[in-house]
N, C-alpha and C positions, 0 to 999 in steps of 0.2 A: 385857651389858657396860655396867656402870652408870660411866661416865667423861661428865665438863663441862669446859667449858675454862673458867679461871677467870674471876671477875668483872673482873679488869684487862685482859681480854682479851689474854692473854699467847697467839701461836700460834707460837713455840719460842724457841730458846737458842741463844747462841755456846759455845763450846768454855770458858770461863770463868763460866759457869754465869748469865752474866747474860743477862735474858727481854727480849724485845720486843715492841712488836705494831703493828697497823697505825697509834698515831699517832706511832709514831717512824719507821715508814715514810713516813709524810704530813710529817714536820716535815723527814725528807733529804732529799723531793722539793723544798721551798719553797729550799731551798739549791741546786739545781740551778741553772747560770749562764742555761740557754736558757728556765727557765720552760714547758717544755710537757712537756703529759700525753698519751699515746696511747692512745686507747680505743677498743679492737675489737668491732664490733657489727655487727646483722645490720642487715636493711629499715626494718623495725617498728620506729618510735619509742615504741609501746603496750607491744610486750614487753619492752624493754627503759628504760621509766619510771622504775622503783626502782632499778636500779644507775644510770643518770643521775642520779636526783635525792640520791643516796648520794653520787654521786663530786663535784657542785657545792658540796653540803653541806661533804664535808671537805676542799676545795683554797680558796684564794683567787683571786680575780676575775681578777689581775694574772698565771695561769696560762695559755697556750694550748693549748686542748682539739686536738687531732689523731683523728680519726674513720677508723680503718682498716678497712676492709671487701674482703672475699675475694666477688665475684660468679662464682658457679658456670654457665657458659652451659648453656643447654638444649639439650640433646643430641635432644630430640623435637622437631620445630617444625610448630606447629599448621597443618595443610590443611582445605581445605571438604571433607575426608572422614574422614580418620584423622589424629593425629600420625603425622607420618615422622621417620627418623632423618635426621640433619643430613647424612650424604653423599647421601639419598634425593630431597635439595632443591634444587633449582639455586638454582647461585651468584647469582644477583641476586637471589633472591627471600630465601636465606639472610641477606644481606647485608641487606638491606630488615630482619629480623626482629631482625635483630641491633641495631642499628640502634636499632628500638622497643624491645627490650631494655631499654641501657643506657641509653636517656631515661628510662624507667619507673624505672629503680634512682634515676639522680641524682634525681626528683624525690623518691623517698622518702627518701633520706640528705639531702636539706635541710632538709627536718624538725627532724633533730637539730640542726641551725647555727639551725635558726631557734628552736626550745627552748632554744640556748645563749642565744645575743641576747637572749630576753626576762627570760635572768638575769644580763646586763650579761656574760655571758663570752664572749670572743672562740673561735671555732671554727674550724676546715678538714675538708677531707675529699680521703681519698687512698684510694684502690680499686686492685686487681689481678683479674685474669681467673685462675682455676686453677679446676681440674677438684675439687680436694682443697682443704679449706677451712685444714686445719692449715696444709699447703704452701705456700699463699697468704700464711699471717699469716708464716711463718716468711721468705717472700722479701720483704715487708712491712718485716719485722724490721732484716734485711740491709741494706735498703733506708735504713733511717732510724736505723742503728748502736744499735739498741733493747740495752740490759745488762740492765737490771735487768725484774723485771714481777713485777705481785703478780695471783694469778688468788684465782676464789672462785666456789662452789659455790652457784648463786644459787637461787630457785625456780622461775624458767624458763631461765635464760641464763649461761655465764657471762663473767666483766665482767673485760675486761684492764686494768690501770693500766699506761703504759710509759713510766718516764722516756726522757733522752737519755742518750747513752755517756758525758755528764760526768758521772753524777750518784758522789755519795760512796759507797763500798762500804761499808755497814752491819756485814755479818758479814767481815773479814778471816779471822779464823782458823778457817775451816771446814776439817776435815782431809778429811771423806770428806762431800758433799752426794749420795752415791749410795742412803744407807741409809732404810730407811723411816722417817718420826717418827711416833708416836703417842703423845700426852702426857696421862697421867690426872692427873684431879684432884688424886690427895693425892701427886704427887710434883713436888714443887718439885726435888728435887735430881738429876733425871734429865741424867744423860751423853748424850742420843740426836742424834747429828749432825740437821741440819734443814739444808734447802735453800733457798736466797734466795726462789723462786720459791714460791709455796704458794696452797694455793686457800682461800678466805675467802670464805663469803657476807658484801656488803655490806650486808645487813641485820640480818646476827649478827655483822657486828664487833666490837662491845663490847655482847653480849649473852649470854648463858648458853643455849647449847644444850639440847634436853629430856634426860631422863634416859637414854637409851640411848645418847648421845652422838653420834647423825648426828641430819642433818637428814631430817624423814620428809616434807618437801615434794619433794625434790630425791631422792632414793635413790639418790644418785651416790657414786660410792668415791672418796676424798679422796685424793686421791696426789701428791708434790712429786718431779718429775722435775730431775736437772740438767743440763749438759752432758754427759754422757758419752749421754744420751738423743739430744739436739736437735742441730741442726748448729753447728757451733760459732760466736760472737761474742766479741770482743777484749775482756778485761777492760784493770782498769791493773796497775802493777806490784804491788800489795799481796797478790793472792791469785785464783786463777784465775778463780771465779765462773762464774757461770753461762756457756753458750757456746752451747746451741739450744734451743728449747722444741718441742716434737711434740705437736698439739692435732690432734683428729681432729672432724667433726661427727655427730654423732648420727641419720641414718641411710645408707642405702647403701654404696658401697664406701668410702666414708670412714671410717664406724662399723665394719667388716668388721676395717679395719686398726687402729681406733683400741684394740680390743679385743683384735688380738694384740701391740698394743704394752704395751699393761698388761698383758697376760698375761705377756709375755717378760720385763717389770720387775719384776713382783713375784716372778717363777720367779729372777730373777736374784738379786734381794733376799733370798729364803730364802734362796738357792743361798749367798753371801756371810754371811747372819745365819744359823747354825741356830740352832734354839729351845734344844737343850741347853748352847750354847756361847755362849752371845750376851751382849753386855757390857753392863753394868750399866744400863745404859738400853735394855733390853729385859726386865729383870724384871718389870715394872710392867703387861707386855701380859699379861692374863690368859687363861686358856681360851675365857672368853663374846666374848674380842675375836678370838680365832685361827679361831673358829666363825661368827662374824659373817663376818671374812675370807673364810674357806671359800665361805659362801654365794654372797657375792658372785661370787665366780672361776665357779663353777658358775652364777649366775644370767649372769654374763658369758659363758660356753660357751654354754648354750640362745639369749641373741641371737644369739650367732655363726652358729650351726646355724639358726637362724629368717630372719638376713639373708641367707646362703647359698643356704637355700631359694628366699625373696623372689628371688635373685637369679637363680636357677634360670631362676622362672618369667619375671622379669623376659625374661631372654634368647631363652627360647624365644617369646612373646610377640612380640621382636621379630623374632623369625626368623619369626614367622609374619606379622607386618607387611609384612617384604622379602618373602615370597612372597607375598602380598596383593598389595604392588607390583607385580612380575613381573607378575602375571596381571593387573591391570590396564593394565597397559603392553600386552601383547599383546593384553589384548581390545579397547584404543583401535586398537594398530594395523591388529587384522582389522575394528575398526570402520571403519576410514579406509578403506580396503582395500575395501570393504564398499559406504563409502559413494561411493568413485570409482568402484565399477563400477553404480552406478546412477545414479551422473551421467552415465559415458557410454550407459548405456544410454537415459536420459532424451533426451538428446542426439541420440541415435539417433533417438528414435523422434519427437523433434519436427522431426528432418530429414525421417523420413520422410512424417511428416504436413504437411510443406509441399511435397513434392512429390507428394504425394495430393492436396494442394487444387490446385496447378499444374494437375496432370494434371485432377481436375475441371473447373478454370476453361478448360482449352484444350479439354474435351469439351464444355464448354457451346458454347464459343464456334462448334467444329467443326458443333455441330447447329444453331443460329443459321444458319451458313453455310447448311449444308444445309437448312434451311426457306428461307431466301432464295433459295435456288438451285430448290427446289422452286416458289415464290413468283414466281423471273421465269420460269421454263419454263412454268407455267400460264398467264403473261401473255404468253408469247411465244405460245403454241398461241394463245389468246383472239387476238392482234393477228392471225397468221396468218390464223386465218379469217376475222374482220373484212375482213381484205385481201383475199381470195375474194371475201367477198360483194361487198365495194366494187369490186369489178372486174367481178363479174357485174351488178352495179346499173349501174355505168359504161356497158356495154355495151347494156343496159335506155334507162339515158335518151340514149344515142345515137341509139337505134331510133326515141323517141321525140319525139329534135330533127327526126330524119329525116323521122317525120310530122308532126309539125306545119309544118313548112319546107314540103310537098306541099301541107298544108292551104292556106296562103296563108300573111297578117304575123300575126306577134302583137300586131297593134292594136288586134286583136276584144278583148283581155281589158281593154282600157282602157276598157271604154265609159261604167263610170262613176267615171273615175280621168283625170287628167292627165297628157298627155304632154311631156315636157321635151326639150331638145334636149343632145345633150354640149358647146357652149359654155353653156348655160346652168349648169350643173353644174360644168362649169370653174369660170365665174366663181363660183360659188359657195362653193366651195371652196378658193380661194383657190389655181388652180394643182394642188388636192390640198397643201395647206400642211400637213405632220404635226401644224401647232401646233392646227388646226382639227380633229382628232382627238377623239372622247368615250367611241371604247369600238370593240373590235377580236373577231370571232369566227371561225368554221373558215374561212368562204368570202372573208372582206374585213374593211375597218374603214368603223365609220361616223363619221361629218364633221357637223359643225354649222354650218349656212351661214344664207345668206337666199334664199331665191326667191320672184320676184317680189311682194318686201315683206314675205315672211311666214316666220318663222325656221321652219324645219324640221329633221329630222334626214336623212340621206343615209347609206344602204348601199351601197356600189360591191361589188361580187363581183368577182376576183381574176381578171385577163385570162385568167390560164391555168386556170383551174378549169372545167375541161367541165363538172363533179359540179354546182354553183350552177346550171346550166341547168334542169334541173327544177323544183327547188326555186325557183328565180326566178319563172319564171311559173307553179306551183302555188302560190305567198303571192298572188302578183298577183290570179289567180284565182277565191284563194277571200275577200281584203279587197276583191275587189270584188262580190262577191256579198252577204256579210255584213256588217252591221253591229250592233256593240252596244256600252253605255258603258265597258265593262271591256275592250273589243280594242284595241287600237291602230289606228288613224285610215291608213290608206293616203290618202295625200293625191295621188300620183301615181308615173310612171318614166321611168327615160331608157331605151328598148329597145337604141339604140346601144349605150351605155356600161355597159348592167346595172347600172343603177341604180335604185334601190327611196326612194322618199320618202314620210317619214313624221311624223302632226305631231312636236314637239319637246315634250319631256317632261322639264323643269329638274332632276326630283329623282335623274331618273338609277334605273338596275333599283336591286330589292331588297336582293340581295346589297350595295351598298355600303352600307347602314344597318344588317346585323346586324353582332355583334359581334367574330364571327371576321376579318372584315376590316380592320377599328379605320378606315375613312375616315370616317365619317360618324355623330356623340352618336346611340346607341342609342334605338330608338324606345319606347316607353309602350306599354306591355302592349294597352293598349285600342285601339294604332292597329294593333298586331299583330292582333286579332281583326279589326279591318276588311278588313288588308288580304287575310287569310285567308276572311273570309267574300266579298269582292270576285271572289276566284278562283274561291271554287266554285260563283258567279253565272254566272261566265264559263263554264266547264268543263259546267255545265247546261244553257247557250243551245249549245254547241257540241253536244253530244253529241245532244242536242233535232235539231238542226237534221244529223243525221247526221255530223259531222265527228269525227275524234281529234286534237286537240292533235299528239302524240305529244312532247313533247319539252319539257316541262313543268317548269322549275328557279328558280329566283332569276334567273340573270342576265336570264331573257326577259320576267323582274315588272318594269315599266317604271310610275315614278309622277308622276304630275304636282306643282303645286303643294300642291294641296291631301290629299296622298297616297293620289292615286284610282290605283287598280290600271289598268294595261293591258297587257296581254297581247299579245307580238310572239313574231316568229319564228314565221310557221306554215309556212315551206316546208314542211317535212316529215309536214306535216299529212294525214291522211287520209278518202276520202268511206267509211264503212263501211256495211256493208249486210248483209241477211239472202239465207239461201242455204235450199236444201230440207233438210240437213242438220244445220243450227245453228239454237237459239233464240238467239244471240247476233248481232246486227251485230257484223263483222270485216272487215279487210282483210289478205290473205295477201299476204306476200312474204318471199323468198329472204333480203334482208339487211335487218334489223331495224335499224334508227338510233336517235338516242337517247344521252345522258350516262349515264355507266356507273352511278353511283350513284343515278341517276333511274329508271333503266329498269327495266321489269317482268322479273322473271325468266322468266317465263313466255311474255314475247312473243320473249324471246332463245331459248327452248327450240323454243317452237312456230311462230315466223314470224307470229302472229296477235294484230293491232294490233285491239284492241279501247278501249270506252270504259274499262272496268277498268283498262288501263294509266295511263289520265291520272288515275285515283284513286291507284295506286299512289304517282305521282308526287306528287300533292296530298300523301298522308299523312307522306310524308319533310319535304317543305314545313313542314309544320306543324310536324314537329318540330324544325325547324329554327327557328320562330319561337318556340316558346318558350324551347329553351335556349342560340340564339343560338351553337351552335357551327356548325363543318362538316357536310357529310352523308356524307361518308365513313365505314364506320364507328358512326355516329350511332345506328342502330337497334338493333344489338347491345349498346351501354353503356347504352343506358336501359334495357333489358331487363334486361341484368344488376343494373343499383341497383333495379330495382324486385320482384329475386328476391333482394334484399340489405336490402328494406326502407326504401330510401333515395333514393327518388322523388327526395325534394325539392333533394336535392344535384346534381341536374342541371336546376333550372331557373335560366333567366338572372334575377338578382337583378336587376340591372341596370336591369332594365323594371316593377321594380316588382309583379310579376305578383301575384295574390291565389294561394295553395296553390290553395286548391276549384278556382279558374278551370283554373290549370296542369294541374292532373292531368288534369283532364274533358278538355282540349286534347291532353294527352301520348296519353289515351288512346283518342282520337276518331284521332291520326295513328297509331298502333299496330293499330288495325283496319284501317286506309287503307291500311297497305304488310304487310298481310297477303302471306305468300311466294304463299299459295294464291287463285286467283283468285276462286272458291266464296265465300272468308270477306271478301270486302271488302263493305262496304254501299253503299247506293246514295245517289249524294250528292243528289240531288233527294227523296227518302223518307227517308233516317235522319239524313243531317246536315244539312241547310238548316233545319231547326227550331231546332238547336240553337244556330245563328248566330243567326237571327232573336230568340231568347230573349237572347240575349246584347249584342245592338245593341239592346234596349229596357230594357235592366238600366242603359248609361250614354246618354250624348247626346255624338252624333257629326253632321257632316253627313251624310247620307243619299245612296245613287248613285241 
């Protein structure tokens, strides 16, 4: 169909055969009293460039542009998993989206206002929400009493012009706007009704179409619908005009309907024009045009059938979305479900685990008890027979008061000791004044006085202690039989009053200068060798001389100024001797004496006070002088650091000690308090060497 529209751009006629085209249409808008234009457009101020810059071209400045826009809300609304349909959504978060929506919209229709502004035209913008985009422009319409409108066939869009409801009716005498028009070139004289409303590319306004007469950018079918189409708007009194316009967009159910609406107009259109019967302005449509028609209709069916389809799939798609849904919904909530039941069971099992550890902590504590309890029952048995023996010893030194009392006084043991009187002793002691007190043990306390000009020290034994009877005049005894510079000095007694007098020795025993006691700044390593090597001087003259100690600890190491060892407390001391059966001197008895941590285990076992025990006693000594704890205990924790590697963490820093010296010391008292009596050395043969090397290594005074 070789049809152009002419070079005057003529796109139809009134009923009196006279043409018009769009600048008679542009010169009745400028006569319009309100001055504005409505122009219908999408987001995109790119796609739709050329019919704006088409419609500023042919309006003047003193126009106001009106910018109507149909926004179609999304029906899908995007999740951190799938789109969901919009009832799939809760209401706040719909609303939130919604929301970002229309900010997104207005900022892109500003655009257009701001593309007016930079060409001095004033703009607005007025929006409506519809599902259907026709729908929308038409309540648009309504809305702003829209009469006249010129549409056009653009090559992406097309472009609304819409005066206001003043504007002048151009075509009065239209009898029928319901017929189709199609205007060939060589017929100026065509009868063919035309409707106010007509679609015009604004690029081909007043341009000449190619030769087949559509546009092959656009391959859209050119159609002028009039009111009996659209829903109706008020014309004035002159002539009906136009009353609705029905615009569909171009895809989905929009496009669905837009295509049975041309379908229905142009079925109505034949139905009204037939081809054989049709008046004079219909001769001109030839076969190449009624075949091009054809096509069209058909190429419009296969969309129909193709959006159909689309639509098809569309729905099922979402139907498999909502069941997507569902099943996520239930699988959160067997998740929930899921995951309460292993909170409670977490729950559980951390209840029960704190009453497991309960249960632990009270079995700990149950066996504690029970070692404790094992711990005083062993101590009670231990006291128990103590208390035996102490009763059979009791009885022992009654027997033995007994004879001696038959024998005659016990003056004979003073003979070369001094006898005191109990006022002398009185006055001495100031009454017995507690303040005159220096030191307190099993049998009495002893006192610090003066007799006759010379400070001494004074033991009184406790009136009621039978037990001090032996042990009084065996010290008396044997200090007056022996003498040597490491014993303590028996200066004299009161037999009366059981009184034991002895020089005075300022620095006071041992025990108050180690460390566990904290009375007295820790002594220098090398007075510790002295006063160690002092004892086993002492300890050698006794055993030499057949005696045991027996009873051998810190508090009975008494020092003078110059921190010279001297050696008290020998009641309990004993004469030991050899028998036809023993290579060893011993003395047997029933109840062994003795500090619990001093004493030989073996004399506790066997009754058999040998010299071995006072070595015993020596070796705890020692180790007590060098790590300056207790001796409780004491033997076992060296033992232990030294199967741990870690000797030196139990020597007393305090004193300064050299490592070398320490260990040879730690383990010179380690052989000393051997359990076995076999394994201890003899202090006159294996250790008095090693003293003697040791006191020539520094400078000390010499005993």
């Amino acid at each position: 169909m070789e049809e152009v529209i002419s070079q005057e751009s003529s796109v139809g006629s009134n009923t009196s055969g006279h043409s018009f085209n769009l600048r008679e249409i542009l010169e009745e808008l400028n006569e319009i009293e309100e001055n504005k234009v409505y122009v219908a457009v999408g987001k995109e101020v790119e796609a739709w460039k050329e019919n704006l810059d088409w419609l500023m071209k042919s309006i003047d400045n003193n126009f106001l542009i009106v910018f109507l826009h149909v926004h179609q809300p999304a029906r899908r609304i995007p999740t951190p998993i799938v789109y969901m349909p919009e009832n799939g959504v809760e209401e706040q978060e719909l609303n939130a989206f919604r929301q970002l929506e229309k900010k997104k919209m207005n900022e892109c229709l500003k655009k257009f206002v701001d593309k007016c502004t930079q060409n001095n035209f004033n703009a607005t913008i007025d929006s409506i929400d519809n599902d259907d985009i026709a729908n929308g422009l038409l309540e648009l319409m309504k809305q702003h009493k829209v009469t006249d409108l010129v549409m056009g066939a653009g090559s992406e869009r097309n472009l609304f012009f819409i005066p206001t409801s003043k504007a002048k009716e151009p075509f009065q005498n239209e009898p029928d706007a319901r017929k189709l028009s199609l205007r060939s070139s060589g017929s100026s004289s065509s009868h063919s009704k035309h409707l106010r409303s007509q679609f015009v590319s604004p690029s081909q306004a007043e341009s000449t179409v190619d030769s087949s007469g559509l546009d092959q950018r656009s391959r859209s079918v050119n159609v002028a619908v009039d009111a009996s189409i659209a829903t109706g708007f008020s014309h004035n009194s002159h002539h009906s005009g136009i009353e609705n316009l029905y615009a569909r967009s171009s895809s989905g159910s929009s496009q669905q309907n837009l295509f049975s609406e041309v379908d229905s107009l142009i079925s109505d259109s034949l139905t009204d024009t037939p081809l054989n019967n049709s008046p004079s302005s219909f001769h001109n449509v030839t076969d190449d045009s009624f075949t091009r028609l054809k096509e069209a209709l058909e190429e419009t069916e296969k969309l129909k059938w193709e959006i159909c389809e689309e639509s098809s799939l569309r729905k099922k798609a979402e139907l498999d979305l909502h069941q997507a849904k569902r099943k996520l919904k239930s699988m959160k909530k067997r998740l929930t479900v899921e995951m309460q039941k292993n909170a409670d069971i977490e729950g559980k099992f951390a209840t029960q685990c704190d009453e497991l550890e309960k249960h632990k902590i009270m079995c700990e504590q149950v066996q504690n008890e029970l070692t404790k309890t094992k711990e005083l029952q062993a101590k009670f048995e231990e006291t128990r027979a103590l208390l035996e023996k102490t009763e059979r010893e009791r009885d022992v030194a009654l027997k033995e008061i007994q004879k001696l009392n038959q024998r005659g006084s016990p003056s004979r043991y003073l003979l070369n000791s001094t006898e005191f009187t109990y006022s002398e002793i009185k006055e001495a002691t100031r009454n017995f004044d507690p303040s005159h007190i220096i030191g307190k043990g099993g049998f009495g306390a002893v006192y610090k006085g003066s007799l006759r000009h010379t400070t001494v020290a004074m033991k009184i034994l406790n009136c009621d202690s039978s037990k001090g009877d032996p042990q009084f005049y065996q010290e008396i005894k044997v200090l007056s039989q022996i003498r040597h510079p490491h014993l303590v000095t028996l200066i004299g007694a009161c037999l009366e009053a059981r009184v034991l007098v002895y020089e005075y020795l300022p620095l006071g025993s041992l025990d108050n200068h180690l460390p566990y006691k904290k009375c007295n700044p820790s002594l220098p390593w090398q007075v510790r060798v002295q006063v160690a090597r002092q004892i086993c001087s002492a300890l050698i003259f006794l055993h030499s001389s057949g005696v045991v100690h027996g009873d051998l600890k810190p508090e009975n190491v008494l020092l003078d100024s110059n921190f010279m060892v001297k050696l008290s407390d020998l009641g309990i001391c004993r004469h030991v001797k050899m028998t036809n059966t023993t290579t060893t001197p011993y003395h047997r008895t029933e109840q062994p004496k003795g500090t619990v941590a001093y004493i030989d285990p073996e004399y506790v076992n066997s009754g058999e006070l040998t010299a071995q025990c006072d070595v015993f006693s020596f070796g705890i000594v020692l180790l007590q002088l060098v790590t300056g704890k207790e001796a409780i205990g004491l033997k076992n924790n060296i033992e232990a650091a030294k199967a741990r590697g870690q000797i030196e963490k139990m020597v007393d820093l305090s004193a300064g000690w050299p490592l070398k010296q320490a260990k040879t010391m730690i383990s010179i008292g380690l052989v000393c308090s051997e359990t076995a009596r076999k394994k201890r050395p003899d202090l006159a043969k294996d250790v008095w060497g090693w003293f003697e090397s040791m006191r020539r290594s520094f400078t000390r005074p010499s005993s």
